[in-house]
N, C-alpha and C positions, 0 to 999 in steps of 0.2 A: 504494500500500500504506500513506501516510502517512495518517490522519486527526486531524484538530486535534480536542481535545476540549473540554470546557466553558470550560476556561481558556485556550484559544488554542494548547496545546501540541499536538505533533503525537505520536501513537501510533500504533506499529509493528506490523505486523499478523506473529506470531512462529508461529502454527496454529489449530486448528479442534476444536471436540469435537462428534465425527461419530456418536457413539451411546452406548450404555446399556453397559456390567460390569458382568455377576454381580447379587447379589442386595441387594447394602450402597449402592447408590445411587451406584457408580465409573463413570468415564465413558473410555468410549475418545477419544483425540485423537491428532489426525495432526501432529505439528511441523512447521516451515518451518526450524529452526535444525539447525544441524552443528556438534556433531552432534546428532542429536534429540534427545538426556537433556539439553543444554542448556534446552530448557524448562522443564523440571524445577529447578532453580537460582531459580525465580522466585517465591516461596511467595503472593505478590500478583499474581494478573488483573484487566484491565480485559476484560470481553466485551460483545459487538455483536452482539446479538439481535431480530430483530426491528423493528428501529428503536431500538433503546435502547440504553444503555450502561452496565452497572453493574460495579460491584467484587467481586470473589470475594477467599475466601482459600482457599489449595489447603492440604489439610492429610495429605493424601498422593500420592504418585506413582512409577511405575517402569517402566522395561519389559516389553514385555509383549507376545510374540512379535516380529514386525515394526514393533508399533507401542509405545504408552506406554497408560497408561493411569491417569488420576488421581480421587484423591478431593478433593469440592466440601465448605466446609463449610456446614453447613443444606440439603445435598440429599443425603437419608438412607435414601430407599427408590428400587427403579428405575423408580415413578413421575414421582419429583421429579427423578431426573436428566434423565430422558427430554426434561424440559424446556428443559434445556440443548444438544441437540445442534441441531448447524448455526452456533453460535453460535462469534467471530470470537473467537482470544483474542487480546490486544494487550499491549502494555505501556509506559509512555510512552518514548519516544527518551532521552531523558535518565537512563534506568535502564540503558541498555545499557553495555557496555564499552566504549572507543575500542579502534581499532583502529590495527595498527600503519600507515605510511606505504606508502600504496598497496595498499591492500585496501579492499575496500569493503561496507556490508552491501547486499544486494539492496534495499531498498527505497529507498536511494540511487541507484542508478542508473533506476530508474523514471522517466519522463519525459522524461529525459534526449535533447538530440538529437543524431541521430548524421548524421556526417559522413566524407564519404572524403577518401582524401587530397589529389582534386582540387579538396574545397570544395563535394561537388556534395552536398545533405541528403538522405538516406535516410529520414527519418520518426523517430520518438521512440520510445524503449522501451516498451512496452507492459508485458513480463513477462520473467520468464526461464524456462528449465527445466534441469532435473540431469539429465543422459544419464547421465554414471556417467565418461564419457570425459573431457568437460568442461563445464560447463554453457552455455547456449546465451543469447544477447538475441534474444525475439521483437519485431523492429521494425517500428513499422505505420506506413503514411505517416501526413502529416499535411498543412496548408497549406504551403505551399513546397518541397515533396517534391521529388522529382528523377520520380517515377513516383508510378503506385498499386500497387504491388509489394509484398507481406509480403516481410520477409527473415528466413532466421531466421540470427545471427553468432555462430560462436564465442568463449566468453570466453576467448583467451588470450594472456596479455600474455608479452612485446611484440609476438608475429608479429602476431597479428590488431590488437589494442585498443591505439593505441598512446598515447592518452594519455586520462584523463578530467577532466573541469575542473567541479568540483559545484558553484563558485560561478556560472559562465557556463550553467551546464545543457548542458553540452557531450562528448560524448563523440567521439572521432576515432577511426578505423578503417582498417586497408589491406586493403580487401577489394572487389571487381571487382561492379560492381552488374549483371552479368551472372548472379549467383549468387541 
């Protein structure tokens, strides 16, 4: 979810504007942040369209039934938005909040290899997903797998995750590679 940009910094991939609102050139977008209106707090985009990467300024946004939906400045009719959907919104890492000790944001844990607590590696994170319950690490093997087996492991700490180590890229788990 990390990509470096022009200047070697890495940018977070935070949602997506997935189509066209209304008749003023507003754009629906899906968040990745919790809570969603968190996106909104951010009045500067970096987006990933196409192969490209330019800067917006958002100059409006709100909810807007299940999802948000914001206004581009210079895309003013819903021709010119229309251009904009599909496109990655991001924002550089270094804009974000820290967080408190022992939380993490999801594209932190990306990569990351996971291990049980016998040492045997399960494969690297791929992705996560929000069940609603708790959100999940999609883990895919990798070279030194233990198997070719998808897992998908609960995020929650301490039963399942019991420790993560973002400097080693390491995540530890007590979870039965039977599952």
């Amino acid at each position: 979810m990390n990509k470096p940009n022009s200047s070697g910094n890495s940018e977070v991939l935070l949602g997506r504007i997935t189509s066209v609102f209304g008749i003023k050139g507003w754009v629906k977008v899906y968040s990745y942040t919790e809570p969603m209106e968190n996106l909104l707090e951010y009045p500067e985009w970096i987006l990933w369209h196409q192969g490209k990467s330019f800067s917006v300024t958002r100059t409006g946004g709100r909810k807007q039934g299940k999802g948000l939906v914001a206004k581009i400045k210079g895309y003013d009719t819903p021709e010119e938005a229309k251009l904009l959907a599909g496109a990655e919104i991001r924002l550089p890492e270094e804009a974000l909040p820290p967080l408190p000790e022992g939380e993490y944001y999801w594209n932190q844990l990306i990569g990351l290899q996971v291990y049980n607590s016998e040492g045997q590696l399960y494969g690297k994170v791929n992705h996560l997903l929000e069940t609603g319950a708790n959100d999940v690490l999609i883990v895919k093997p990798c070279k030194g797998s233990l198997d070719s087996q998808e897992r998908l492991i609960p995020w929650l700490l301490p039963e399942v995750v019991k420790q993560v180590d973002l400097e080693s890229g390491v995540l530890q788990v007590d979870w039965d590679a039977d599952f």
